[in-house]
TISE-592076 format. One record per atom (N, C-alpha, C): residue number from 1; residue in three letters; chain; x, y, z. Coordinates in pm, whole numbers, plus 50000, padded with zeros to 5 digits. Layout:
N
<rec k="NUM" r="ALA" c="A" u="X" v="Y" w="Z"/>
...
//
This chain:
97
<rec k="1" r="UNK" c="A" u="50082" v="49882" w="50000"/>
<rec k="1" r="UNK" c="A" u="50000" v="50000" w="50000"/>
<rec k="1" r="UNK" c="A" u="50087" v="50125" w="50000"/>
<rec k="2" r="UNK" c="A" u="50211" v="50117" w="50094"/>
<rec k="2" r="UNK" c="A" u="50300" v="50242" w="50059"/>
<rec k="2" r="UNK" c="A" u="50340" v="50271" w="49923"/>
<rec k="3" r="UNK" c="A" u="50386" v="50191" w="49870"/>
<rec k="3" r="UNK" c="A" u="50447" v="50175" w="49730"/>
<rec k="3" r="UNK" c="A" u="50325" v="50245" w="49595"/>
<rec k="4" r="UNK" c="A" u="50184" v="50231" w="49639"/>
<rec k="4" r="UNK" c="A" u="50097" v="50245" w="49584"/>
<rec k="4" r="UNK" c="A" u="50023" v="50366" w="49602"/>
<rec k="5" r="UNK" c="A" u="50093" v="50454" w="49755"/>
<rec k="5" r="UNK" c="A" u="50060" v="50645" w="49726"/>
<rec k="5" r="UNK" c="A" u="50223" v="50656" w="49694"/>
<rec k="6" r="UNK" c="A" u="50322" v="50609" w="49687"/>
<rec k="6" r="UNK" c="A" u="50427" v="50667" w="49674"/>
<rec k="6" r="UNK" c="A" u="50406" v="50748" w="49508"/>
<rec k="7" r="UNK" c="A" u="50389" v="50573" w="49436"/>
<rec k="7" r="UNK" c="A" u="50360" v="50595" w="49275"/>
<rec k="7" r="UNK" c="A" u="50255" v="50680" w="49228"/>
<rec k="8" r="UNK" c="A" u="50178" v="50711" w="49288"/>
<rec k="8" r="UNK" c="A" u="50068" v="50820" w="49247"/>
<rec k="8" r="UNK" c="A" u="50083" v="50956" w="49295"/>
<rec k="9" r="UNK" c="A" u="50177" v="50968" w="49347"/>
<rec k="9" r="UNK" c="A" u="50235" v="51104" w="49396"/>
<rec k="9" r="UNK" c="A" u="50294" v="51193" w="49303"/>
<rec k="10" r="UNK" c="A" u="50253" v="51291" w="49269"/>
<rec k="10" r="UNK" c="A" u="50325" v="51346" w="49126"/>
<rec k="10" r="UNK" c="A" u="50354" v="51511" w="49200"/>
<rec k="11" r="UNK" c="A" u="50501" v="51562" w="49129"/>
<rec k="11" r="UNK" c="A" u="50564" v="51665" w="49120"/>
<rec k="11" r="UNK" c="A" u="50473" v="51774" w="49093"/>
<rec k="12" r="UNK" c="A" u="50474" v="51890" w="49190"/>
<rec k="12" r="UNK" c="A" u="50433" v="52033" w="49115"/>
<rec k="12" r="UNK" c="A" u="50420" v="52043" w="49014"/>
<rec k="13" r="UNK" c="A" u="50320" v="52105" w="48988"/>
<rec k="13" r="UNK" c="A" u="50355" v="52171" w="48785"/>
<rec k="13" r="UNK" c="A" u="50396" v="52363" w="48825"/>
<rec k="14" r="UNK" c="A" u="50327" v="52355" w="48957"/>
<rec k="14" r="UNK" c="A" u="50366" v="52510" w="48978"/>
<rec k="14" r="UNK" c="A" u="50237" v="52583" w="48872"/>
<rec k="15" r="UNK" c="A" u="50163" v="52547" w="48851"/>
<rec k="15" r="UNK" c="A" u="50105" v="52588" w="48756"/>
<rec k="15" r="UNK" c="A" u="49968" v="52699" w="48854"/>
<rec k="16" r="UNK" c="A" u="49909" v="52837" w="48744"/>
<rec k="16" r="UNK" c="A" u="49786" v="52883" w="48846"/>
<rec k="16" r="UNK" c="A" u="49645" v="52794" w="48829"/>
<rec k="17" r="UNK" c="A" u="49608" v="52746" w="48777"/>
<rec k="17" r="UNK" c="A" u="49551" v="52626" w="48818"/>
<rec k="17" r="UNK" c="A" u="49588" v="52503" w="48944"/>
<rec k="18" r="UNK" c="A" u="49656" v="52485" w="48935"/>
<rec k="18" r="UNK" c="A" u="49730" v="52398" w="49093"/>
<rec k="18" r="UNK" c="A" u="49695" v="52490" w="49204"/>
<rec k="19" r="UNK" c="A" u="49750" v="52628" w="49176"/>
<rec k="19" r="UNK" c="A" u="49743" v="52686" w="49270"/>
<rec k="19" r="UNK" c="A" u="49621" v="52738" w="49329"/>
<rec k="20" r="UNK" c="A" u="49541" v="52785" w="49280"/>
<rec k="20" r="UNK" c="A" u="49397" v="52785" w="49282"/>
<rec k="20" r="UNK" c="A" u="49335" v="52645" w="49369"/>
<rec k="21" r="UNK" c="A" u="49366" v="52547" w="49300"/>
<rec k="21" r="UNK" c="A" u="49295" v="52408" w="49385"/>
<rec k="21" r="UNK" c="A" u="49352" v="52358" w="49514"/>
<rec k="22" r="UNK" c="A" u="49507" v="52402" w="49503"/>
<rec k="22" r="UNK" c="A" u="49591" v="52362" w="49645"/>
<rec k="22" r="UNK" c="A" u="49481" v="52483" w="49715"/>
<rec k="23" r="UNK" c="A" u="49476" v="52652" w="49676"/>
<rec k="23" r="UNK" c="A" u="49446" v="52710" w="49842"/>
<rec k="23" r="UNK" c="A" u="49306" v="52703" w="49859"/>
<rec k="24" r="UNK" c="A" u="49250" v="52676" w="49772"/>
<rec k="24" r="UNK" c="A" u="49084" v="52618" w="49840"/>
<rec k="24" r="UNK" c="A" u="49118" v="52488" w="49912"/>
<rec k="25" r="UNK" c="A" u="49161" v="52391" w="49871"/>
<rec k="25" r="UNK" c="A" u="49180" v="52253" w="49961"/>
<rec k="25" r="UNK" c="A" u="49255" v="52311" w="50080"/>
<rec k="26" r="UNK" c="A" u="49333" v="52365" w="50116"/>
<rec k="26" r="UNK" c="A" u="49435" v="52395" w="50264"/>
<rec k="26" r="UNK" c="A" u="49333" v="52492" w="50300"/>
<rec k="27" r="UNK" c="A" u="49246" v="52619" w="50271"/>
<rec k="27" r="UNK" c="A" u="49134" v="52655" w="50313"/>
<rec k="27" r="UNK" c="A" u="49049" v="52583" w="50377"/>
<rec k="28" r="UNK" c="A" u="48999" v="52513" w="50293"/>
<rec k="28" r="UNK" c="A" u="48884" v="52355" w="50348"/>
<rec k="28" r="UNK" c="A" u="48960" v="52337" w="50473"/>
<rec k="29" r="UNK" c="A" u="49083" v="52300" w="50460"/>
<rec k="29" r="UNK" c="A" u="49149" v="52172" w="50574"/>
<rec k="29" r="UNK" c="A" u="49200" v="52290" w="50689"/>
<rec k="30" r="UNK" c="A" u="49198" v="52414" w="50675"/>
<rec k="30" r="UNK" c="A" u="49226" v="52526" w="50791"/>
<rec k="30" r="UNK" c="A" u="49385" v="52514" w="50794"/>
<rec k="31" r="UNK" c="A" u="49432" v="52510" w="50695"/>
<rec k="31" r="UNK" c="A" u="49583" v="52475" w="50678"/>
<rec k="31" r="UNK" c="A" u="49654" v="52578" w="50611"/>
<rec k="32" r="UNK" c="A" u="49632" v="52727" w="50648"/>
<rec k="32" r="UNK" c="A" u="49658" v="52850" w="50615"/>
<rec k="32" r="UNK" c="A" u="49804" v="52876" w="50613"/>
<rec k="33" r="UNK" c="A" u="49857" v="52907" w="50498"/>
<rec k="33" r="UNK" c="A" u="50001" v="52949" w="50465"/>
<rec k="33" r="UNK" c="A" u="50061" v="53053" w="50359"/>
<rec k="34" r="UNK" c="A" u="50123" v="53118" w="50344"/>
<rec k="34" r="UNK" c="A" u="50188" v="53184" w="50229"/>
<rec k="34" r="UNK" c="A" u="50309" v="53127" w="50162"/>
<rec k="35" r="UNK" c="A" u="50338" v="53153" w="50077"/>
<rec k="35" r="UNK" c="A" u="50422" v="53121" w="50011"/>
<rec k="35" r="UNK" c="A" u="50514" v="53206" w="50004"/>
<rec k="36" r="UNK" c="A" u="50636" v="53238" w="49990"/>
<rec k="36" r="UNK" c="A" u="50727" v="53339" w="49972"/>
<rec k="36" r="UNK" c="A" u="50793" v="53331" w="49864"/>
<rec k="37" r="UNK" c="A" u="50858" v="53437" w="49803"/>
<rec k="37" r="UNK" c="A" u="50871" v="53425" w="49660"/>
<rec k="37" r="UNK" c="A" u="51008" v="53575" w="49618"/>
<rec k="38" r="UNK" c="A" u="51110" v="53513" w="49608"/>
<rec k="38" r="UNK" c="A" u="51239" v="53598" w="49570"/>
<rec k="38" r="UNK" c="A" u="51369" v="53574" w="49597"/>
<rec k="39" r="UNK" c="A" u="51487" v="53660" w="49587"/>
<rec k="39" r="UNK" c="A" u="51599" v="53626" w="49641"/>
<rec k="39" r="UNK" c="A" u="51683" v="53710" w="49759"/>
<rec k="40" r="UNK" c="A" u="51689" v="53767" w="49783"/>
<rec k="40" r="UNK" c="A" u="51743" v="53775" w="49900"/>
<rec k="40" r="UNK" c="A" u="51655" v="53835" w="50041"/>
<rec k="41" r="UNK" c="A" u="51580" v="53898" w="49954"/>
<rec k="41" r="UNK" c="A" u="51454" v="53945" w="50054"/>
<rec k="41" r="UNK" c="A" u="51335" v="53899" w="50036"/>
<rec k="42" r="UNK" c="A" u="51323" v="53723" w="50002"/>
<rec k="42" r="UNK" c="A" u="51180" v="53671" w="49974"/>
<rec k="42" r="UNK" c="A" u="51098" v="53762" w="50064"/>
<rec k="43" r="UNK" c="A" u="50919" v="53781" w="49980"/>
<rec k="43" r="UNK" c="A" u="50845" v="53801" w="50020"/>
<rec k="43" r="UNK" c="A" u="50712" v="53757" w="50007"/>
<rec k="44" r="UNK" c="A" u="50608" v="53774" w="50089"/>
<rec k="44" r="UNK" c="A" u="50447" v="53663" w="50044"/>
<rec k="44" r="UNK" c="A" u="50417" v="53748" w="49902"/>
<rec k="45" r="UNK" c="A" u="50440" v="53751" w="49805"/>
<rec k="45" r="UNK" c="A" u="50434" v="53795" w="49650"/>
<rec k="45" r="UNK" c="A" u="50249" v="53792" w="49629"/>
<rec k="46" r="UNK" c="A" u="50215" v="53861" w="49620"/>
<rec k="46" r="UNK" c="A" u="50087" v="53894" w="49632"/>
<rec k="46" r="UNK" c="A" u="49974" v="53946" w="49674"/>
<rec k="47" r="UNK" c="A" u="50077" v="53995" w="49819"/>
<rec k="47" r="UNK" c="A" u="49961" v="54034" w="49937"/>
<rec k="47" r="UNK" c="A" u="50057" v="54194" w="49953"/>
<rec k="48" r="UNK" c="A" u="49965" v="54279" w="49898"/>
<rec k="48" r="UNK" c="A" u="50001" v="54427" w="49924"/>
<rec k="48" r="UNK" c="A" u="50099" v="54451" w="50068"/>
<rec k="49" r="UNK" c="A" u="50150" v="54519" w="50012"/>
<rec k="49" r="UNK" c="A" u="50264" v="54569" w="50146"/>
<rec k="49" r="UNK" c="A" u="50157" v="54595" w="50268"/>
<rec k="50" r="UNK" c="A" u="50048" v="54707" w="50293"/>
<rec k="50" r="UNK" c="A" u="49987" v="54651" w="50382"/>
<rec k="50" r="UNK" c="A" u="49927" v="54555" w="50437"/>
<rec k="51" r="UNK" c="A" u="49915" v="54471" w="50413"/>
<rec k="51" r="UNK" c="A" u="49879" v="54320" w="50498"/>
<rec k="51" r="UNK" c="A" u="49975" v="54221" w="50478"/>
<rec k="52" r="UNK" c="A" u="50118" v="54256" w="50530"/>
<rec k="52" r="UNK" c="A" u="50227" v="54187" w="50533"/>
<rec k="52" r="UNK" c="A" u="50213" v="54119" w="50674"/>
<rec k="53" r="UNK" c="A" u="50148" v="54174" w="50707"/>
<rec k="53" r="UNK" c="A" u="50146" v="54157" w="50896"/>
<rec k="53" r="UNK" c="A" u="50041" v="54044" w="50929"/>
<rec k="54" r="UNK" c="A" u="49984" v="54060" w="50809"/>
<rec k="54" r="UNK" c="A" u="49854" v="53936" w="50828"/>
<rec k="54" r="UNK" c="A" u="49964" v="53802" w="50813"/>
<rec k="55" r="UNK" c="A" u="50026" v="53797" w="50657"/>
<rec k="55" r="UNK" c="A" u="50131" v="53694" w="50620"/>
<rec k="55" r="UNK" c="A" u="50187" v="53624" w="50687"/>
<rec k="56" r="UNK" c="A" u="50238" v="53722" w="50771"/>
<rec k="56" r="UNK" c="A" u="50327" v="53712" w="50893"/>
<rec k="56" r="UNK" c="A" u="50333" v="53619" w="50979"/>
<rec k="57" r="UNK" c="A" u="50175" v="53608" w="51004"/>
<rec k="57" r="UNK" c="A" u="50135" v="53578" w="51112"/>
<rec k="57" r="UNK" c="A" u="50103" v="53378" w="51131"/>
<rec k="58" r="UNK" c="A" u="50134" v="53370" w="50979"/>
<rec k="58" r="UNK" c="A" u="50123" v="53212" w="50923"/>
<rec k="58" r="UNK" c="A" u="50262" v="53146" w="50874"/>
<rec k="59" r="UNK" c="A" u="50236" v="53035" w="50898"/>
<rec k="59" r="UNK" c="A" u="50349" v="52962" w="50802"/>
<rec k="59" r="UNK" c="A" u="50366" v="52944" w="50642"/>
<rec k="60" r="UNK" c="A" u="50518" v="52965" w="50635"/>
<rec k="60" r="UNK" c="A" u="50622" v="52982" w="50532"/>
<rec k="60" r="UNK" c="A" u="50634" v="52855" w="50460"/>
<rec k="61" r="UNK" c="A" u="50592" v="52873" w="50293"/>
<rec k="61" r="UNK" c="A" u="50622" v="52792" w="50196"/>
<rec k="61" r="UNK" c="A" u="50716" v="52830" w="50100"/>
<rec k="62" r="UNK" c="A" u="50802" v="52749" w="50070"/>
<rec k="62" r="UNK" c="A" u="50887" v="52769" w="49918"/>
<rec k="62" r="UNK" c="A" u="50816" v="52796" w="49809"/>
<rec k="63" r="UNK" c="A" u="50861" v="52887" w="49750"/>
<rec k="63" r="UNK" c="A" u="50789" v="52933" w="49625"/>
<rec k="63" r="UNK" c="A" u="50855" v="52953" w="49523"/>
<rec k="64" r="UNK" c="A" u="50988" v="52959" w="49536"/>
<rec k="64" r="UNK" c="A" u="51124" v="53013" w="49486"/>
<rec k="64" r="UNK" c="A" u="51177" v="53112" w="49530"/>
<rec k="65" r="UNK" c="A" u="51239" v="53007" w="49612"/>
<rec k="65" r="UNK" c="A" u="51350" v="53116" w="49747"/>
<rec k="65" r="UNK" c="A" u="51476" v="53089" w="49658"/>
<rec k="66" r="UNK" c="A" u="51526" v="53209" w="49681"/>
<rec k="66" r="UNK" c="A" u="51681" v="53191" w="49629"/>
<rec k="66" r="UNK" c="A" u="51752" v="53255" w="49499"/>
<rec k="67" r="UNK" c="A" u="51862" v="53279" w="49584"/>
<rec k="67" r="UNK" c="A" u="51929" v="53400" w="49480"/>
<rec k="67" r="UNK" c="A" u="51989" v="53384" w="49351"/>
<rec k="68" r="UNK" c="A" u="52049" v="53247" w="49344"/>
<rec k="68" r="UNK" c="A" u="52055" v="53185" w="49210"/>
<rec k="68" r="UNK" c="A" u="51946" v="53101" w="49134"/>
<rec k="69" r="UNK" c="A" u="51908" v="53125" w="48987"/>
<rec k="69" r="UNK" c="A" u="51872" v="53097" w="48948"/>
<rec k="69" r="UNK" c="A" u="51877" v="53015" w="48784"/>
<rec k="70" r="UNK" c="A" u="51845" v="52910" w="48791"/>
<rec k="70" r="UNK" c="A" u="51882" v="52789" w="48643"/>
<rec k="70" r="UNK" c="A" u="51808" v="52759" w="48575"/>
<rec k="71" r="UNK" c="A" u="51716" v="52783" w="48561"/>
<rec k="71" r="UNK" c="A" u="51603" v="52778" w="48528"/>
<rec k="71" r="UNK" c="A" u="51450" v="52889" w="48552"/>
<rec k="72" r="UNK" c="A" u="51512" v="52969" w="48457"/>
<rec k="72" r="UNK" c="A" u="51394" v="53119" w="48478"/>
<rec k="72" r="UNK" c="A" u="51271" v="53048" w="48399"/>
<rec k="73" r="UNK" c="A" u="51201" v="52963" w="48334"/>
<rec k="73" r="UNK" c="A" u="51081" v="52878" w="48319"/>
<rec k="73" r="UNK" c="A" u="51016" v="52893" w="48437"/>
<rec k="74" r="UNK" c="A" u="51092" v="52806" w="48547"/>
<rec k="74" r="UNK" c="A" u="51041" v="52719" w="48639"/>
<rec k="74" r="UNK" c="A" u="51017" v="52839" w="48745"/>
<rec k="75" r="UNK" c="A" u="51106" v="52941" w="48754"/>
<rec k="75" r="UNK" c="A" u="51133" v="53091" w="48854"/>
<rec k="75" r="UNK" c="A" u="50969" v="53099" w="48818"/>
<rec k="76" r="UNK" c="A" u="50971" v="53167" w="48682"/>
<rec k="76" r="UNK" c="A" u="50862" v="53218" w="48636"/>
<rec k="76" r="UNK" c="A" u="50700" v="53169" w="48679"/>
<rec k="77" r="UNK" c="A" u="50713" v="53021" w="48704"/>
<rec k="77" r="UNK" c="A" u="50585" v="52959" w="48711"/>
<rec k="77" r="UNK" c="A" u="50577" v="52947" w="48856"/>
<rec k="78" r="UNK" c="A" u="50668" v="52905" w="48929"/>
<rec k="78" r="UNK" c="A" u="50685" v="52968" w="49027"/>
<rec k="78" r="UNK" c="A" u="50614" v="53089" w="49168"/>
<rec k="79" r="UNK" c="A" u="50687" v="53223" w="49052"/>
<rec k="79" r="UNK" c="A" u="50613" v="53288" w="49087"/>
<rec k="79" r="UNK" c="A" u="50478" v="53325" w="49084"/>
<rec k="80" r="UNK" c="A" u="50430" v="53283" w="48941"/>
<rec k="80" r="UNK" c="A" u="50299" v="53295" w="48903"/>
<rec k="80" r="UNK" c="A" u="50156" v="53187" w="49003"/>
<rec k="81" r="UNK" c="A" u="50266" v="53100" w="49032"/>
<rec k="81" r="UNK" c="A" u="50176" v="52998" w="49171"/>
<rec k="81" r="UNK" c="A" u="50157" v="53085" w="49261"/>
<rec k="82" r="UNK" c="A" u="50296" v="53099" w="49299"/>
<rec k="82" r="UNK" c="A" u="50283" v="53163" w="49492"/>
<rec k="82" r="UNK" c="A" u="50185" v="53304" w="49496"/>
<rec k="83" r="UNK" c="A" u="50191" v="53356" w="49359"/>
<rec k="83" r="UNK" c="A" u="50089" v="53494" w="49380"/>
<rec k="83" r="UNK" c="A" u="49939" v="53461" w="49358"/>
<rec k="84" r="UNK" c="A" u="49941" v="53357" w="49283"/>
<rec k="84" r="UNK" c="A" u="49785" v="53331" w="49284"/>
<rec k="84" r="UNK" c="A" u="49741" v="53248" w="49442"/>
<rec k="85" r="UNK" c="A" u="49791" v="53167" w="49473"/>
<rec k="85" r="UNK" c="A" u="49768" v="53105" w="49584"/>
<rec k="85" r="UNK" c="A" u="49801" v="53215" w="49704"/>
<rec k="86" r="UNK" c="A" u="49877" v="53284" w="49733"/>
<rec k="86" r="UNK" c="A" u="49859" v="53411" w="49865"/>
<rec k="86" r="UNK" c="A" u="49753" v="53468" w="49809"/>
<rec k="87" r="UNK" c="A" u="49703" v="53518" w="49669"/>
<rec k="87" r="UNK" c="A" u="49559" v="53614" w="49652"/>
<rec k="87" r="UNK" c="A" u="49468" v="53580" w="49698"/>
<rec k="88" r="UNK" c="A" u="49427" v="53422" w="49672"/>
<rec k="88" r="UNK" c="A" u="49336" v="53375" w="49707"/>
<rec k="88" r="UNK" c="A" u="49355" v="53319" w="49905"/>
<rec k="89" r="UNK" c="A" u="49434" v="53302" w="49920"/>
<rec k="89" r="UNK" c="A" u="49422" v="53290" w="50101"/>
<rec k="89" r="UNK" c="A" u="49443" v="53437" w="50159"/>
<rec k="90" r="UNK" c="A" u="49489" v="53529" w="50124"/>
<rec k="90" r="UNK" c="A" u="49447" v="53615" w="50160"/>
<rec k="90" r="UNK" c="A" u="49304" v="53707" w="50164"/>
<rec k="91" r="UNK" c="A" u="49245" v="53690" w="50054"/>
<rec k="91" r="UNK" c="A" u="49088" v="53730" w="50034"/>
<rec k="91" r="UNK" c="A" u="49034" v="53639" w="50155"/>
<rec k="92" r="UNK" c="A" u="49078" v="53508" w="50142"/>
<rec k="92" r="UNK" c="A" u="48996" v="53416" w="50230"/>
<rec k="92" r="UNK" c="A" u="48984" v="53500" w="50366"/>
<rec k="93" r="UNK" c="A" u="49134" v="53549" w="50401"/>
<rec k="93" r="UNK" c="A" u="49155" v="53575" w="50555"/>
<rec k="93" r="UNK" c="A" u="49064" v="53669" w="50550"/>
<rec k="94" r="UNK" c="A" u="49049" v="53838" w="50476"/>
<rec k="94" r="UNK" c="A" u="49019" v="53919" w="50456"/>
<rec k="94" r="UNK" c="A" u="48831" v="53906" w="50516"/>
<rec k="95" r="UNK" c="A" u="48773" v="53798" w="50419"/>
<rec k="95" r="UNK" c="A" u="48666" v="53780" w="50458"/>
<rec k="95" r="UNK" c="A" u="48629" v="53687" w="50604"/>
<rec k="96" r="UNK" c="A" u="48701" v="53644" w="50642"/>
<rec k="96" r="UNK" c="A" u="48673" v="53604" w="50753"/>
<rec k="96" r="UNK" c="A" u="48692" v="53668" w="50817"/>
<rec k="97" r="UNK" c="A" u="48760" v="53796" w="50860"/>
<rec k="97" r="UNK" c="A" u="48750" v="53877" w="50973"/>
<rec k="97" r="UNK" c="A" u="48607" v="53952" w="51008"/>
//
């Protein structure tokens, strides 16, 4: 049975579709996080400088941390995840207050 979620386990696409369905599902499951997104001063890439403090206040995902880069494709999609997925958990937070 391990062997059998191992094999059905598939890699990011990083894609905004993924990202969209990952932050409604971690929404559902109350599993609230940002993503961070840059190089030397990653930041939650999406959520206006004022409500950095909200960000803050949750746990930290890789999004593409890091100052070198080998692949600007993957940077790119990347980023285009982590901002759609903080938009949408942030609205979430927004309305729940």
């Amino acid at each position: 049975m391990l062997c059998a979620s191992a094999a059905s386990a598939r890699p990011k696409e990083w894609s905004e579709r993924e990202a969209a369905a990952q932050a409604q599902h971690d929404i559902r499951a109350h599993r609230i996080k940002f993503y961070r997104y840059g190089g030397y001063a990653s930041m939650p890439i999406g959520v206006p400088a004022q409500y950095f403090h909200i960000a803050d206040r949750y746990p930290r995902a890789d999004g593409g941390i890091g100052c070198i880069v080998y692949d600007r494709a993957l940077r790119e999609r990347q980023r285009k995840y982590s901002e759609t997925y903080n938009k949408l958990m942030l609205s979430y937070l927004l309305r729940k207050r």
